[in-house]
C-alpha positions as CSV (number, residue, x, y, z in Angstrom):
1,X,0.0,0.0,0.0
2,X,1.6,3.4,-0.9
3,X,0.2,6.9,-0.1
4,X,-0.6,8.8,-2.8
5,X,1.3,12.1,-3.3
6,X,2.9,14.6,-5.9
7,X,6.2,12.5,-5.3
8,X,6.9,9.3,-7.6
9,X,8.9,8.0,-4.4
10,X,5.6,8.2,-2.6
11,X,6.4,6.8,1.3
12,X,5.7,3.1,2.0
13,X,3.3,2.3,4.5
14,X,4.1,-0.9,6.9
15,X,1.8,-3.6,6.5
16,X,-0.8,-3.8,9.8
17,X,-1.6,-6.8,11.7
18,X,-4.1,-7.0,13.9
19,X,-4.3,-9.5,16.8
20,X,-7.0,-9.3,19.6
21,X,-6.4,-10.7,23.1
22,X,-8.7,-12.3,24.7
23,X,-9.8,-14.5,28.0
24,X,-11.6,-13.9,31.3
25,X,-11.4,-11.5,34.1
26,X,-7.6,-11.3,35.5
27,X,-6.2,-13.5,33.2
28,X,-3.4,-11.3,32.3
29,X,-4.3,-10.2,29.1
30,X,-3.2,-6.0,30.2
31,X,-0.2,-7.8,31.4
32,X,0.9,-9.4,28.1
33,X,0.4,-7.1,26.1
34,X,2.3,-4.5,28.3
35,X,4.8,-7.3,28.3
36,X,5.9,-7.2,24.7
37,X,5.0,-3.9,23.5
38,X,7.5,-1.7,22.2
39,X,6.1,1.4,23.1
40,X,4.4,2.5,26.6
41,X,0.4,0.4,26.1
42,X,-2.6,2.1,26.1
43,X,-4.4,0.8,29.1
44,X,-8.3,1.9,30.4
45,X,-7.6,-0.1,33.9
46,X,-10.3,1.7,36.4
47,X,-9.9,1.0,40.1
48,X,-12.5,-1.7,41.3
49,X,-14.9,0.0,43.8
50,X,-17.4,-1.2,45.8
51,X,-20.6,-0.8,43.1
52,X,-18.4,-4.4,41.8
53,X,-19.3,-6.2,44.9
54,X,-21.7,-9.2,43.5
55,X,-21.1,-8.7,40.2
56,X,-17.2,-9.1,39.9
57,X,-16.3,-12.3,40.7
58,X,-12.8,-12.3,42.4
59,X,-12.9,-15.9,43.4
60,X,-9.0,-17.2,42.5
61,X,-7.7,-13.4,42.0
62,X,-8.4,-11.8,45.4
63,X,-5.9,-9.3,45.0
64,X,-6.8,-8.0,41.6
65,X,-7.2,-4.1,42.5
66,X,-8.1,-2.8,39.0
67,X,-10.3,-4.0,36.0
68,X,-10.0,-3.1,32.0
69,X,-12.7,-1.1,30.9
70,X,-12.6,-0.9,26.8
71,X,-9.5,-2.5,26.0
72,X,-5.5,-2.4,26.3
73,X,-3.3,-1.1,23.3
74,X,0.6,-1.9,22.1
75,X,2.7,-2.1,19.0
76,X,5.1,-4.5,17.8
77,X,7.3,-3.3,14.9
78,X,8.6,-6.7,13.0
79,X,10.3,-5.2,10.4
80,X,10.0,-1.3,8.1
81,X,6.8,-2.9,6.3
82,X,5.5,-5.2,9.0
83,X,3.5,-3.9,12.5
84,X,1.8,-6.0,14.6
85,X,-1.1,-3.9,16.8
86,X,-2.3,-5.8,19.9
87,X,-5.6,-5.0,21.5
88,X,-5.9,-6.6,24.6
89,X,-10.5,-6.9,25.3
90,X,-11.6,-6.5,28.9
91,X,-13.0,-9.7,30.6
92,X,-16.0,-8.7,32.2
93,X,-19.4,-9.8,30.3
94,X,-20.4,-5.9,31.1
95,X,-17.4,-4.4,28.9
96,X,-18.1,-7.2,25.9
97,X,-20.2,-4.5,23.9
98,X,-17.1,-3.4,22.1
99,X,-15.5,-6.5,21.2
100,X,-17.3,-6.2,17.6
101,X,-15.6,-3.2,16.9
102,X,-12.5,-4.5,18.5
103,X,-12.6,-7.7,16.7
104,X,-13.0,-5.9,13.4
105,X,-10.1,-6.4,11.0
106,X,-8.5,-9.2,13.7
107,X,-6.0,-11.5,11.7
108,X,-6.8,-13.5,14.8
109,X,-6.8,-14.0,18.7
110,X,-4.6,-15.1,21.6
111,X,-7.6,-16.4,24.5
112,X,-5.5,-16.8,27.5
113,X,-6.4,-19.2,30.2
114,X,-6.2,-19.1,34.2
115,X,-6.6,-22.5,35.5
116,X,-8.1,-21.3,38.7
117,X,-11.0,-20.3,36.6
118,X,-10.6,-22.2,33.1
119,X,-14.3,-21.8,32.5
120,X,-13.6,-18.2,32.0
121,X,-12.6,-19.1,28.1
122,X,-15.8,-20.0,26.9
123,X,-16.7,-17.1,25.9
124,X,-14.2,-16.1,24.5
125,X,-13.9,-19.6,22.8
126,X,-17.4,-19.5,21.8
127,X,-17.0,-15.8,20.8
128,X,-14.0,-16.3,17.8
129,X,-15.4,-19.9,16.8
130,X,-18.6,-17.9,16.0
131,X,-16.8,-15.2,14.3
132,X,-14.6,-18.1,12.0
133,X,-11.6,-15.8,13.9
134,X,-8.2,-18.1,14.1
135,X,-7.6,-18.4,17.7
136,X,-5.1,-20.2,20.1
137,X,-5.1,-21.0,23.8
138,X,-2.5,-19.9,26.0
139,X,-2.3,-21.1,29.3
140,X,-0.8,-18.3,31.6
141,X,1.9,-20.1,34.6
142,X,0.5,-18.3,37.5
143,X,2.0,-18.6,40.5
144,X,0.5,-21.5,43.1
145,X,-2.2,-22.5,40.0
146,X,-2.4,-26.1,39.5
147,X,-0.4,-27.3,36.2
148,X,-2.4,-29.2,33.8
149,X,-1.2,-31.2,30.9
150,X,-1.9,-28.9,27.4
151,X,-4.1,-31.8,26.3
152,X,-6.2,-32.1,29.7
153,X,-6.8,-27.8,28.8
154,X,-7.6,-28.6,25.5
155,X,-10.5,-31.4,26.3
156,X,-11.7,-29.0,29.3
157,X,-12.1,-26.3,27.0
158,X,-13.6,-28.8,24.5
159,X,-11.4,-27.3,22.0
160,X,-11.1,-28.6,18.2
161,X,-7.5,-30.9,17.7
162,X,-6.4,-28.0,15.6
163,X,-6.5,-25.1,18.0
164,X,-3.0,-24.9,19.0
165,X,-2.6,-25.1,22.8
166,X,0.6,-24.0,24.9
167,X,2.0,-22.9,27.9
168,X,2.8,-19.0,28.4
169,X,4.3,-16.4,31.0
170,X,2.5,-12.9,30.2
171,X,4.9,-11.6,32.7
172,X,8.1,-12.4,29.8
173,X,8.5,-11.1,26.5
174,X,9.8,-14.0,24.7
175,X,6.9,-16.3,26.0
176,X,4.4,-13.8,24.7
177,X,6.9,-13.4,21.4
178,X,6.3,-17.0,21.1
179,X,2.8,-17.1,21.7
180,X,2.5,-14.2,18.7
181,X,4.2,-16.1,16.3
182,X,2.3,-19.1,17.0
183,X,-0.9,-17.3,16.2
184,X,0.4,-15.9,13.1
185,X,1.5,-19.0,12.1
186,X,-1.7,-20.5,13.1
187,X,-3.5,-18.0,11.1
188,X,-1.9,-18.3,7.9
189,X,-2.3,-21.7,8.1
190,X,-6.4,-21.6,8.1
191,X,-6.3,-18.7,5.2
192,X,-4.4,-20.7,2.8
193,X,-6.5,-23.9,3.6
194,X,-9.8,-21.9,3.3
195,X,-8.9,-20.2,-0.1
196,X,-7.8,-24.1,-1.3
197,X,-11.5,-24.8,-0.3
């Protein structure tokens, strides 16, 4: 894509890709994405105050003082034509209004996983499988959670045998790097085998 000017040498644009992050309440999602971006994220973190009390459910995060109200913002630049732009969705079924118009444009999504509260996927599981977006699951190594086998996740979650499934630290850049690629990957993978179709 070029922009269109007087000049023949008309400036390059970079090549934007768009990858949503995804999973339940104090999964880590504002964490990875602060994680890995190269430039200071956008976050929309609000204190949690008492109005929260019955409706947030801090059951396995007792300590989780703030909450993501739109969504969480970084940029990744690959290469002078390639950016990758994460937007990290908030995780209360309250804020899920603007995952349409976060989701628009997605290449695909990262759902990451507590296992103190695995069930906290399914909607974002359900969410992307209804949307045809490529996803992965990526199981975040919290401290003191019980560690299941990747294959245990993936029949909890009742996932399909080709959603990739791994383990991730949101805390550490090259896990999250990892986890990136992975999706890209996995994405471009499901693209070429639907235009074959």
């Amino acid at each position: 894509m070029t922009v269109q000017g007087d000049s023949a040498d008309a400036a390059t644009l970079p090549t934007a890709i768009k990858i949503l992050i995804a999973g339940g309440f104090g999964a880590g999602k504002t964490t990875l994405v602060g994680a890995v971006s190269e430039t200071r994220p956008l976050r929309t973190e609000e204190v949690l105050t008492e109005s929260g009390v019955g409706i947030d459910d801090l059951e396995g995060v007792e300590t989780k003082r703030t909450t993501t109200v739109a969504m969480d913002f970084g940029r990744i630049t690959i290469s002078d034509d390639l950016v990758l732009y994460l937007f990290g969705t908030p995780g209360q079924d309250r804020f899920w209004f603007v995952w349409d118009e976060l989701a628009l444009g997605a290449i695909g999504a990262v759902v990451l996983a507590d296992t103190r509260r695995l069930a906290d996927c399914f909607p974002s599981i359900d969410y992307f499988e209804g949307r045809g977006t490529p996803f992965l699951v990526a199981v975040n190594c919290f401290e003191g959670a019980r560690r299941y086998r990747l294959d245990e996740v993936q029949a909890a979650l009742n996932l399909d045998p080709e959603v990739p499934v791994l383990l991730c630290d949101a805390r550490q850049r090259e896990s999250v790097k990892e986890v990136l690629i992975m999706l890209v990957e996995h994405a471009m993978k499901i693209r070429a085998t639907r235009r074959a179709d």
